[in-house]
Kinemage of the C-alpha trace (Angstrom):
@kinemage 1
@onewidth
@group {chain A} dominant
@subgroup {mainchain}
@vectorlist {calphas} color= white
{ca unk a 1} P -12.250 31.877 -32.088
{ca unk a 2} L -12.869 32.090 -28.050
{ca unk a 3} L -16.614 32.944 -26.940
{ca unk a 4} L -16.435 36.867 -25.232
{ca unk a 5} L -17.199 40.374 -25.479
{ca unk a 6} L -15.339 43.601 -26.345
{ca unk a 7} L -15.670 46.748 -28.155
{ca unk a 8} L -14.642 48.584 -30.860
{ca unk a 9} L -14.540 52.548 -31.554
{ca unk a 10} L -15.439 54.543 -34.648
{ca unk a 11} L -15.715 58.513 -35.605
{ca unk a 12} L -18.687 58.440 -37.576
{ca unk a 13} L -20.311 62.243 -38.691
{ca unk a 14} L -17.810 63.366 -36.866
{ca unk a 15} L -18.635 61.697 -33.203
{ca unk a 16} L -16.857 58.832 -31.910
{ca unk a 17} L -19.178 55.845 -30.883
{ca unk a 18} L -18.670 52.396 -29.240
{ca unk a 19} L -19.952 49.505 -31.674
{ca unk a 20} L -20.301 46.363 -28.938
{ca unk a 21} L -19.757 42.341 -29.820
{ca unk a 22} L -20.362 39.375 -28.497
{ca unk a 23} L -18.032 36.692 -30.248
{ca unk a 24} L -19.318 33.354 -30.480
{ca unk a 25} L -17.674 29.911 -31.331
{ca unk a 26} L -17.440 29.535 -35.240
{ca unk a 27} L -20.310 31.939 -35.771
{ca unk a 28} L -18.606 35.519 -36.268
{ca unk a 29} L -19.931 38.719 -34.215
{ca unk a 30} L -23.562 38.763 -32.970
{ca unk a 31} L -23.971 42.722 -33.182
{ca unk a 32} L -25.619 44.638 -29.972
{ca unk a 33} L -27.514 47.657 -30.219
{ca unk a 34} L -24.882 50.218 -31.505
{ca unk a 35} L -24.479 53.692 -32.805
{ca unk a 36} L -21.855 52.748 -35.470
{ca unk a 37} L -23.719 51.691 -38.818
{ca unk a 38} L -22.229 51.455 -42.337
{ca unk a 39} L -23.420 52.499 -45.687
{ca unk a 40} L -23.478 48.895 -47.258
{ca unk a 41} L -23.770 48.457 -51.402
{ca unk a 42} L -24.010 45.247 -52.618
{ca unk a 43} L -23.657 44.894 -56.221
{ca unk a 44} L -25.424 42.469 -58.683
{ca unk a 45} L -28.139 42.738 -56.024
{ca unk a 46} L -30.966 40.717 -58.228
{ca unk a 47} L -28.807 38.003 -58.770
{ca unk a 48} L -28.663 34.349 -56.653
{ca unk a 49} L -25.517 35.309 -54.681
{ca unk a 50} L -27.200 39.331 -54.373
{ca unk a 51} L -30.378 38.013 -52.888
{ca unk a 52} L -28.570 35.807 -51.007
{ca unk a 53} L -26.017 38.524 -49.251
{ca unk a 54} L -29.444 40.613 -48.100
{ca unk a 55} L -30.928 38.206 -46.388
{ca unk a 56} L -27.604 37.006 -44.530
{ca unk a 57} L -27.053 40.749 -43.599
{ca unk a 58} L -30.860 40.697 -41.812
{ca unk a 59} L -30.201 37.275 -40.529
{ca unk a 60} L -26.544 38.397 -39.130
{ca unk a 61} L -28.200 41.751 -38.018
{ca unk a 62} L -25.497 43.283 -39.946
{ca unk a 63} L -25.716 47.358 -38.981
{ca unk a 64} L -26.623 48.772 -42.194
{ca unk a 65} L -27.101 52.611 -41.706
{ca unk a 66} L -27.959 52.757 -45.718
{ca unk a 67} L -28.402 50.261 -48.339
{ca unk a 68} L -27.280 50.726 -51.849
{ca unk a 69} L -28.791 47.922 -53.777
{ca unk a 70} L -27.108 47.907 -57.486
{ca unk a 71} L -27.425 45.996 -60.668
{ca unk a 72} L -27.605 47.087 -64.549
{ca unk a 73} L -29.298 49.158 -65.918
{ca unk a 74} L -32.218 46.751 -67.247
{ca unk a 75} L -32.551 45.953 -63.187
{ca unk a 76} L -32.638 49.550 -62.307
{ca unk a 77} L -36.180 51.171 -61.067
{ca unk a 78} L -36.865 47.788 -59.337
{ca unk a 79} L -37.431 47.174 -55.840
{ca unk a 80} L -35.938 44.757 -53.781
{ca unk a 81} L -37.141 44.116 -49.889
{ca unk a 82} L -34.317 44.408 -47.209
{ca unk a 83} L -35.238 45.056 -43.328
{ca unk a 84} L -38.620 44.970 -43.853
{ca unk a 85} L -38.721 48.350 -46.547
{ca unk a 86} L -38.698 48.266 -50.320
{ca unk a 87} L -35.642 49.934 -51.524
{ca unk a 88} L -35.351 50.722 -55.584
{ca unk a 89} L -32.412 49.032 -56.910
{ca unk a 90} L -30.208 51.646 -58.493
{ca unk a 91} L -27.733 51.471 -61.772
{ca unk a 92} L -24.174 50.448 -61.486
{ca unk a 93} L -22.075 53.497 -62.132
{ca unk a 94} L -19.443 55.308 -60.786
{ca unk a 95} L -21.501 57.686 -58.783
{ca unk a 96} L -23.147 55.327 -56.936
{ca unk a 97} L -20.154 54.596 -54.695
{ca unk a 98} L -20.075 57.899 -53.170
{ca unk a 99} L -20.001 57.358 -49.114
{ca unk a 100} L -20.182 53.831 -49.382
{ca unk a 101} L -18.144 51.794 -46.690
{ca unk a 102} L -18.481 48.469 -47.184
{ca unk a 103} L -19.050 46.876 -50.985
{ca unk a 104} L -20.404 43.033 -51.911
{ca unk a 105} L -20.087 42.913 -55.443
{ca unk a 106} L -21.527 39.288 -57.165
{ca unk a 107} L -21.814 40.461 -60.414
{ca unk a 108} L -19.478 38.627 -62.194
{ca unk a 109} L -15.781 39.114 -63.150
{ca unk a 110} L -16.203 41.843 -65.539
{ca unk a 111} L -17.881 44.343 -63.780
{ca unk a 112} L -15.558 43.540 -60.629
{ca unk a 113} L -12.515 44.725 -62.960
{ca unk a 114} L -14.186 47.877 -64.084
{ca unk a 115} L -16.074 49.090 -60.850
{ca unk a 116} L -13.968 47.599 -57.872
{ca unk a 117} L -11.225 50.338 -58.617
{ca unk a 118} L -13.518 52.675 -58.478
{ca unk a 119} L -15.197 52.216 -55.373
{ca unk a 120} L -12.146 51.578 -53.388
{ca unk a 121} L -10.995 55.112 -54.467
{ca unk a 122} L -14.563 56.094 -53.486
{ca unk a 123} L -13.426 55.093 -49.330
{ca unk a 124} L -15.453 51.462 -49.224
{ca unk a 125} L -13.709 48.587 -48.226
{ca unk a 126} L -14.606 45.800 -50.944
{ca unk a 127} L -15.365 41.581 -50.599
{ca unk a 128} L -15.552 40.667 -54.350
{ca unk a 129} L -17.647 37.250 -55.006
{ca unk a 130} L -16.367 37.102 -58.784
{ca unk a 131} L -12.945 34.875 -59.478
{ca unk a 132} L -11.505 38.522 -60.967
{ca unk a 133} L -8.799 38.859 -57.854
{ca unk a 134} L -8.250 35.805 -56.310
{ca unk a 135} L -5.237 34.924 -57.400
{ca unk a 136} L -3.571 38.385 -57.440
{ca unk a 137} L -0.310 37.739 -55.228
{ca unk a 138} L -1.836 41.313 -53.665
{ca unk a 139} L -5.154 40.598 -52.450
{ca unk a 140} L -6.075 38.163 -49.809
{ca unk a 141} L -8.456 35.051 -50.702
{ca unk a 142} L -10.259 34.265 -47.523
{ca unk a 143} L -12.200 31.695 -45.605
{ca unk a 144} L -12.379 33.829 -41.996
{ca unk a 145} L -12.422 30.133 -40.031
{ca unk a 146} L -9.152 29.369 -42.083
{ca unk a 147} L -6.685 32.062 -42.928
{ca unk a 148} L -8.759 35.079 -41.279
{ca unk a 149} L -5.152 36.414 -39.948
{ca unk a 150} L -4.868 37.586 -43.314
{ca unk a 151} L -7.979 40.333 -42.136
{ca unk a 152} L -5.297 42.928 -41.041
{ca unk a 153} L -6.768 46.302 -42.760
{ca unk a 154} L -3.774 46.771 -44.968
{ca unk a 155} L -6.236 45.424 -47.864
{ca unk a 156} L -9.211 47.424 -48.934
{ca unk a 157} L -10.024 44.359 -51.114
{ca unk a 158} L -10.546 40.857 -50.096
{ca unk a 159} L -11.557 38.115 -52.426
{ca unk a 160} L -14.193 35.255 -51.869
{ca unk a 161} L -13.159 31.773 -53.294
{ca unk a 162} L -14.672 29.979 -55.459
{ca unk a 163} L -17.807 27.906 -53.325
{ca unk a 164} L -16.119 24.543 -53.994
{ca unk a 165} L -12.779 25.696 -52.800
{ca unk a 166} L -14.287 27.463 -49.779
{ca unk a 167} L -16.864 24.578 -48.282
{ca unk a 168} L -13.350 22.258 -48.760
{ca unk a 169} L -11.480 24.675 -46.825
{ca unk a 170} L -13.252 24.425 -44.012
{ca unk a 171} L -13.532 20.971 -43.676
{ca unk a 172} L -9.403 20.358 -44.367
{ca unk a 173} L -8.480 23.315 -41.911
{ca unk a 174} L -8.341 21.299 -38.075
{ca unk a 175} L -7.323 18.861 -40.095
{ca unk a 176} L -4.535 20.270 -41.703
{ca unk a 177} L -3.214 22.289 -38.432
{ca unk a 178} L -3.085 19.273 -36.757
{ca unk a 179} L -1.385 16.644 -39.164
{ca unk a 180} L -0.419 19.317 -41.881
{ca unk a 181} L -1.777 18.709 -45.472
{ca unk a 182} L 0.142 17.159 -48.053
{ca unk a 183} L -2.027 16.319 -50.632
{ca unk a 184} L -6.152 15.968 -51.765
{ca unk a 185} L -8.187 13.929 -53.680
{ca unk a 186} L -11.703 15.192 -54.199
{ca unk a 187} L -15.094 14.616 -56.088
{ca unk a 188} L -18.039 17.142 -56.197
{ca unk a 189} L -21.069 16.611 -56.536
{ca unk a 190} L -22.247 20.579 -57.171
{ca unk a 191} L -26.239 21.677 -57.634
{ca unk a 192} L -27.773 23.772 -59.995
{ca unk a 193} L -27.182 27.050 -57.128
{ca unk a 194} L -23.666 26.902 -58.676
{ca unk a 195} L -24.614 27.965 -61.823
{ca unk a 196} L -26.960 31.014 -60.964
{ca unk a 197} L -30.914 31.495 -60.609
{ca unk a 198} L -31.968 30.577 -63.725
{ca unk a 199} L -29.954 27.536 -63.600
{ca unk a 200} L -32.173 26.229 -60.649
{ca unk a 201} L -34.709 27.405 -62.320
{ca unk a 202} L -33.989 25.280 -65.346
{ca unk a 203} L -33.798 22.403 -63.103
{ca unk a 204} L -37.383 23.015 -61.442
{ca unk a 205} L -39.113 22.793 -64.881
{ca unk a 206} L -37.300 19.921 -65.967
{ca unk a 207} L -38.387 17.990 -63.521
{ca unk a 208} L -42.072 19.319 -63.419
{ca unk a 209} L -41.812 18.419 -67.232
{ca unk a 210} L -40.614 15.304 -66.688
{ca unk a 211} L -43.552 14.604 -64.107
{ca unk a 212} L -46.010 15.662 -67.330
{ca unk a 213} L -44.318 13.673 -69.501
{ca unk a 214} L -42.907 16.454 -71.791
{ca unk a 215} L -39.542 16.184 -73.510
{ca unk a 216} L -37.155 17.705 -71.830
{ca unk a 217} L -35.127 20.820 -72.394
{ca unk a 218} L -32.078 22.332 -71.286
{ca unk a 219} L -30.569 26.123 -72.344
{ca unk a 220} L -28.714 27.136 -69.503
{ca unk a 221} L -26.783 23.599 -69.311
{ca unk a 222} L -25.291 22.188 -71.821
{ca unk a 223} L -27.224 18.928 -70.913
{ca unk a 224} L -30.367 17.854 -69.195
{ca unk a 225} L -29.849 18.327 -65.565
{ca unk a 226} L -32.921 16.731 -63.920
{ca unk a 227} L -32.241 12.730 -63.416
{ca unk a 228} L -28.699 13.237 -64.980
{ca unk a 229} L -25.130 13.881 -63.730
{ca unk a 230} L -22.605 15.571 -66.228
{ca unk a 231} L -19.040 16.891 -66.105
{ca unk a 232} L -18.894 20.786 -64.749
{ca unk a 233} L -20.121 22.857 -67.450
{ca unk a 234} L -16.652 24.715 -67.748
{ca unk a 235} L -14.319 24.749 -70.268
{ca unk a 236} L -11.705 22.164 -70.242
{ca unk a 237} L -8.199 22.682 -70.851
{ca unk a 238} L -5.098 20.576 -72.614
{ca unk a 239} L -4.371 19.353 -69.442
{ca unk a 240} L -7.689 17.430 -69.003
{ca unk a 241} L -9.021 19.345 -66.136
{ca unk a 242} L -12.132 22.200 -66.120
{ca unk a 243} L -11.867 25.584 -64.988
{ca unk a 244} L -13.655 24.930 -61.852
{ca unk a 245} L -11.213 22.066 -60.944
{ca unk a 246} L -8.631 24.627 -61.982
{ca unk a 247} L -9.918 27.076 -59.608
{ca unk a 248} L -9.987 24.512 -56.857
{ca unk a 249} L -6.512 23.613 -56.973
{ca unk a 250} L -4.894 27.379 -57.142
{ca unk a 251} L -7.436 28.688 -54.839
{ca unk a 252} L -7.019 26.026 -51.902
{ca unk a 253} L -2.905 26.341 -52.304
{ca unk a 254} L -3.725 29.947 -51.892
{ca unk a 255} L -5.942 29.641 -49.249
{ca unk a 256} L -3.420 27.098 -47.408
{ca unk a 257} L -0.514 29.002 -48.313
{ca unk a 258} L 0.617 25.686 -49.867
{ca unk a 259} L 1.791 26.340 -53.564
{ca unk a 260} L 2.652 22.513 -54.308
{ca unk a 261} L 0.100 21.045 -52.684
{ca unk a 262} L -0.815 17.968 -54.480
{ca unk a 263} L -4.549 17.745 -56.001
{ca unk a 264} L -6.806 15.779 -57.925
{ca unk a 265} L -10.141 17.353 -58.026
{ca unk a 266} L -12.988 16.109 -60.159
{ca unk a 267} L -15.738 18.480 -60.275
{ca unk a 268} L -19.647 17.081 -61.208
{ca unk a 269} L -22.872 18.814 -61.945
{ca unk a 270} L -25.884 16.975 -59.853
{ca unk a 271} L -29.592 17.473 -59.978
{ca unk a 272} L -29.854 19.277 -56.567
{ca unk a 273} L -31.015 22.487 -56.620
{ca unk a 274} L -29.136 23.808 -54.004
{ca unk a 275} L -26.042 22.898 -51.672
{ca unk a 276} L -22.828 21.010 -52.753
{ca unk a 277} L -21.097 18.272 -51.390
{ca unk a 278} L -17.903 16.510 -52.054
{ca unk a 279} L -16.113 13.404 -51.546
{ca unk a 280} L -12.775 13.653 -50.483
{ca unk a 281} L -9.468 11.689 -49.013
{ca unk a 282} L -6.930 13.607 -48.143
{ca unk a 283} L -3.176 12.524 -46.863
{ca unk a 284} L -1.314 14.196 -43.753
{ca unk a 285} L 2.211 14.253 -42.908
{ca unk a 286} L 1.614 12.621 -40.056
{ca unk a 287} L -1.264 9.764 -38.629
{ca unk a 288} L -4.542 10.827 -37.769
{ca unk a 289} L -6.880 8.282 -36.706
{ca unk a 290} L -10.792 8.639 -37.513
{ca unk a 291} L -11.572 9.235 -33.923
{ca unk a 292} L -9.156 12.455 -33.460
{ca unk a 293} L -10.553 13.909 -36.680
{ca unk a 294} L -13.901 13.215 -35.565
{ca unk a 295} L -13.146 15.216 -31.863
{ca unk a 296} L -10.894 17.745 -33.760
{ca unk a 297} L -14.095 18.501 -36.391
{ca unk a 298} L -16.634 18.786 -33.666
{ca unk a 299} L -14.898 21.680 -32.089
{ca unk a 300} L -13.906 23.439 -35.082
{ca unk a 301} L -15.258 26.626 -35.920
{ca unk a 302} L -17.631 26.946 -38.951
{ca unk a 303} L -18.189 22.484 -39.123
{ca unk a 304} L -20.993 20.549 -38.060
{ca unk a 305} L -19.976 16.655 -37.967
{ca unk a 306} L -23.128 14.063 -39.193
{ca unk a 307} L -21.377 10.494 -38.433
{ca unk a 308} L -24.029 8.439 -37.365
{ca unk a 309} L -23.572 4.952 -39.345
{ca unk a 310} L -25.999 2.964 -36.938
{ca unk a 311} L -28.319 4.853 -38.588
{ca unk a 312} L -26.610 5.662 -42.186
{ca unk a 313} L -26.887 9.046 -41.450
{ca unk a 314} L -24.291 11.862 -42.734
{ca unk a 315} L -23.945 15.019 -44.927
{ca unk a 316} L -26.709 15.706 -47.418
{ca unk a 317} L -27.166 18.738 -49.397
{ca unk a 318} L -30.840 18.923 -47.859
{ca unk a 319} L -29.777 19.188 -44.974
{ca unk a 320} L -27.117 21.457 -45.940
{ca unk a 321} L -29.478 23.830 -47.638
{ca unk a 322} L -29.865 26.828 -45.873
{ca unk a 323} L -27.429 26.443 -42.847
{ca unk a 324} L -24.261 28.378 -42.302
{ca unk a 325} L -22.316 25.531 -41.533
{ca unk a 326} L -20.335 23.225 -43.473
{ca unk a 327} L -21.385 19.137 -42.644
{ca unk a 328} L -19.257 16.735 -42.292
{ca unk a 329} L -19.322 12.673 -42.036
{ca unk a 330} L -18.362 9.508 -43.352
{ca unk a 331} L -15.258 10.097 -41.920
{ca unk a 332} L -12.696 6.897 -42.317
{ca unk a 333} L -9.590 5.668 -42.071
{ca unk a 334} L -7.558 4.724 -45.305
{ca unk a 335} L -6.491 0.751 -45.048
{ca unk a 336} L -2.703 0.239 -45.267
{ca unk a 337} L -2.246 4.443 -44.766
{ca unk a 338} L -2.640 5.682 -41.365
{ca unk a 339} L -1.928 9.425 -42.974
{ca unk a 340} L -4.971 9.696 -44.663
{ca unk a 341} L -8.341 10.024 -43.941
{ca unk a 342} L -11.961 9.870 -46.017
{ca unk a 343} L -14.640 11.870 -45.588
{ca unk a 344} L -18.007 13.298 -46.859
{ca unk a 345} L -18.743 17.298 -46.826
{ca unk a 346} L -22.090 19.269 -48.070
{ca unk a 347} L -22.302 22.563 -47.843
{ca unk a 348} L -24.928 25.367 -48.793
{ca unk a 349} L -23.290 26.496 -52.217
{ca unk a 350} L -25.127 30.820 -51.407
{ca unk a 351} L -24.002 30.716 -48.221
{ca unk a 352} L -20.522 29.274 -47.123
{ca unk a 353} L -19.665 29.184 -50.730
{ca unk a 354} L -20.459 32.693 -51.069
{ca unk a 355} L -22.386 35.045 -49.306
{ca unk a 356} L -21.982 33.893 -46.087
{ca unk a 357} L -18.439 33.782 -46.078
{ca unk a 358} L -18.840 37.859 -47.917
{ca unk a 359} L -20.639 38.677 -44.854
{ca unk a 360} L -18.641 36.925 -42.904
{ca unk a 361} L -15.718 39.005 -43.867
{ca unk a 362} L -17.641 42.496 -43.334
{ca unk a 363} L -18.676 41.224 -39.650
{ca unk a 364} L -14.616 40.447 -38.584
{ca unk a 365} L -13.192 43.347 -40.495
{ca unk a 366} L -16.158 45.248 -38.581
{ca unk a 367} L -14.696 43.523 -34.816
{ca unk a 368} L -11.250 44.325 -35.339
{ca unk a 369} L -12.002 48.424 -36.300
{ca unk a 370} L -10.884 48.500 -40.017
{ca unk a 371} L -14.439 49.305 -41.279
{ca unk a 372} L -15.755 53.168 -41.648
């Protein structure tokens, strides 16, 4: 993505009006002052991911003409705080669609299946969070820094990978258009943020318990997450391999357009409470030294490379936390294989692994006219 300006124009109430960008490198539209708002509903709006997706759209000065905050009915009556108002959080039902344009829904893969049909025949273009449509052969999984192409307006859905698969994505891309990706071997170390609010929550009073000296108790994990590391709490198949790593390896051939891409992922629950990282070696079809990745990474859209052994710094989920940018380090050569390559990634789990990229997806669809 090339740093400039340009314009896009909308009928909205009838009038047609000029929305203005400025594009910068690897960080999506910057919005001027514009006439052309949406009416923006964001669904499962008290959740980690929900909470999440508001404050991105203040922080991206996303142009929100109308906010339709919606969660179940036990939620409903509540208020929630977006652009400095309190806005009641209204039930999910059918109704509640009605002029909405754009649609964030992180509510899990249910309600995706039941309401996403209906507000796409309500007119609003819809970024699901949930794993309900990503691998439907007819709806585009996307990472806008990889595969954003695929952001044509012939889709009225678009579905967000899963936060592992995306934060990988990002760091393989350069990589991959400039050696081309045969195959991936990866270990993640995911945080509590993976697993919801009252997962991190979980993990905050364990270790405040553990600080008192109590016993310590886990409900939302199967284990005890503080000062422990455990396989991902998904449900393993015959094969061997958890849903999650499942999801990895059918969502990144997706994403790469690479159906036999080879992959061993290994996916690890870590007592962080927010932010992921992985571990990962992947092999090219061709060399790539340390030092090209290195230059290729630091001018890739979406990456921020941490390589600094003189003073043992790289990638840390703290460092990760928070930032819209996926880190990158460690990066080294594999002895006796001049096709592959190790390296370290942490990325913010709520952000690039979810709502950021959501957002992300509303802001291009918005530059290139296929919103409203």
């Amino acid at each position: 993505m090339k740093v400039g300006q340009g314009a896009v124009c909308h009928r909205f109430l009838g009038v047609e009006v000029e929305a203005r960008f400025e594009v910068g490198e690897g960080r999506g539209v910057r919005w001027g002052m514009s006439k052309k708002a949406y009416r923006v509903a964001v669904v499962g709006v008290t959740g980690a991911v929900g909470q999440e997706i508001l404050r991105v759209l203040e922080r991206r000065k996303f142009p929100v003409s109308e906010l339709v905050p919606l969660a179940s009915e036990r939620s409903a009556g509540t208020e929630i705080e977006f652009a400095g108002k309190k806005v009641k959080v209204r039930k999910l039902e059918a109704v509640a669609f009605a002029g909405v344009e754009v649609a964030f829904f992180s509510a899990g893969a249910t309600r995706s299946r039941e309401f996403i049909p209906i507000a796409r025949k309500a007119g609003a273009v819809v970024v699901d969070n949930s794993s309900a449509f990503r691998m439907n052969p007819e709806v585009p999984l996307v990472v806008p820094e990889v595969n954003g192409d695929l952001l044509d307006g012939k889709s009225r859905l678009i579905a967000n990978p899963n936060c592992s698969a995306a934060i990988l994505a990002v760091a393989l891309a350069p990589l991959h258009r400039a050696a081309g990706l045969e195959s991936v071997v990866v270990a993640t170390y995911q945080s509590a943020s993976g697993a919801g609010a009252k997962a991190m929550a979980e993990l905050d009073q364990q270790v405040r318990d553990y600080a008192a000296g109590k016993e310590l108790k886990a409900e939302v994990f199967p284990h005890v997450l503080a000062f422990n590391l455990f396989s991902h709490n998904s449900p393993v198949g015959e094969d061997g391999y958890n849903e999650e790593e499942q999801k990895m390896v059918e969502e990144t051939r997706k994403i790469f357009a690479l159906p036999k891409l080879r992959m061993v992922p290994t996916c690890v629950r870590v007592p962080v409470p927010r932010a992921h990282s992985e571990a990962v070696v992947a092999r090219f079809s061709k060399a790539i030294s340390a030092k090209e990745a290195r230059e290729l990474l630091s001018k890739a859209a979406g990456v921020r490379v941490i390589d600094e052994p003189a003073k043992n710094l790289y990638p840390m989920p703290r460092d990760a936390t928070g930032e819209l940018e996926v880190l990158v380090g460690r990066i080294r050569e594999v002895e006796g294989d001049p096709q592959s390559l190790a390296f370290f990634v942490s990325g913010d789990q709520l952000l690039k692994g979810a709502a950021w990229n959501a957002v992300q997806i509303a802001e291009e669809l918005a530059k290139r006219g296929f919103l409203g």
